[in-house]
C-alpha positions as CSV (number, residue, x, y, z in Angstrom):
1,X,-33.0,72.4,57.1
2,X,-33.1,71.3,60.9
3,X,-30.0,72.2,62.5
4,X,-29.4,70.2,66.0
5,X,-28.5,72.2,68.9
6,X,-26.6,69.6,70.3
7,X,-24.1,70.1,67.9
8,X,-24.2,73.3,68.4
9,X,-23.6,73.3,72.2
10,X,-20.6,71.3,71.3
11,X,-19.0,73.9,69.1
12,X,-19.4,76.4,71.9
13,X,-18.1,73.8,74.2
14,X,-15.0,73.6,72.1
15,X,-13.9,77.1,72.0
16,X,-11.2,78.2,74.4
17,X,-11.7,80.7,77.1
18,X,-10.1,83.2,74.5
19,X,-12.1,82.0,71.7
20,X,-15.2,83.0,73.7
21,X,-14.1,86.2,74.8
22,X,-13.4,87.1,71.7
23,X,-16.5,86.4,70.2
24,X,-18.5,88.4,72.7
25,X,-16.5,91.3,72.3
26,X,-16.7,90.7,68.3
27,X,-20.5,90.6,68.8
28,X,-21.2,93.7,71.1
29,X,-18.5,95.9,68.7
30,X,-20.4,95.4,65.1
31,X,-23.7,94.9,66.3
32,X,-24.6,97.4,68.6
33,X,-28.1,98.4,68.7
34,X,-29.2,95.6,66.8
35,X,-31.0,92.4,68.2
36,X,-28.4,90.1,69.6
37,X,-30.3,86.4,69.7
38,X,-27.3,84.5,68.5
39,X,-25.4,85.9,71.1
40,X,-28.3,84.7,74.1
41,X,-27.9,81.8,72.3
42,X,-24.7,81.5,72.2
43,X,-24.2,82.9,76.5
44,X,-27.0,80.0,77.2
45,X,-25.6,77.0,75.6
46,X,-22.2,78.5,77.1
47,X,-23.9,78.6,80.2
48,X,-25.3,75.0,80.6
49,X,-23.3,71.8,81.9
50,X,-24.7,68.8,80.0
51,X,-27.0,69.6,76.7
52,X,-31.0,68.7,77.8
53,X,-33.2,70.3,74.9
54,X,-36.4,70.6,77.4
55,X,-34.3,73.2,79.5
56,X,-33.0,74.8,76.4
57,X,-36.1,75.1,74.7
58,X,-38.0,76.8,77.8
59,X,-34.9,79.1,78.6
60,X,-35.2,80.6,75.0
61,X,-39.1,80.8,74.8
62,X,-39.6,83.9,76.2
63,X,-36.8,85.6,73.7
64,X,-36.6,84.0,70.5
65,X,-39.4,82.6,68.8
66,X,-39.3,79.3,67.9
67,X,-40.1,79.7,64.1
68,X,-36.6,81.8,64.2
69,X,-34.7,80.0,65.7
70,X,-33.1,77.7,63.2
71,X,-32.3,81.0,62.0
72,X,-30.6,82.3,64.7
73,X,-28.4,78.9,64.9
74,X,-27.3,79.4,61.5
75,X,-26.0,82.6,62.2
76,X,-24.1,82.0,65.6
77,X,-22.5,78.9,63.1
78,X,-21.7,81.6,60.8
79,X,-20.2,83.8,62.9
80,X,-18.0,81.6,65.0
81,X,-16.0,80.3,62.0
């Protein structure tokens, strides 16, 4: 299943300053030493203005292949609910 990242720039959109903080500090406390591409995910959509998928898709080249990366999506999704 294709999950669009749009959508998923507008969940991260939608969280409160608090929500966000939150979630980072969730992220770093259970997962440390562990590979942390939902959370680059989750810092670059957070990161970015308007949604444009060409940007998106060459920011996250270099650190999550894309083969993994509906993968990755599913599991910021999880996590954030």
């Amino acid at each position: 299943m294709k999950r669009d990242t749009s959508k998923l720039f507008k969940l991260v959109k939608s969280l409160t300053k608090n929500e966000k903080r939150f979630f980072k500090l969730y992220s770093n406390l259970y997962n440390q030493g562990k590979n942390k591409n939902y959370l680059f995910l989750f810092e670059l959509l957070d990161g970015m203005k308007t949604y444009n998928e060409e940007v998106f898709l060459d920011k996250i080249k270099s650190r999550i292949k894309y083969s993994n990366l509906s993968q990755v999506k599913t599991y910021l999704v999880k996590n954030q609910k």
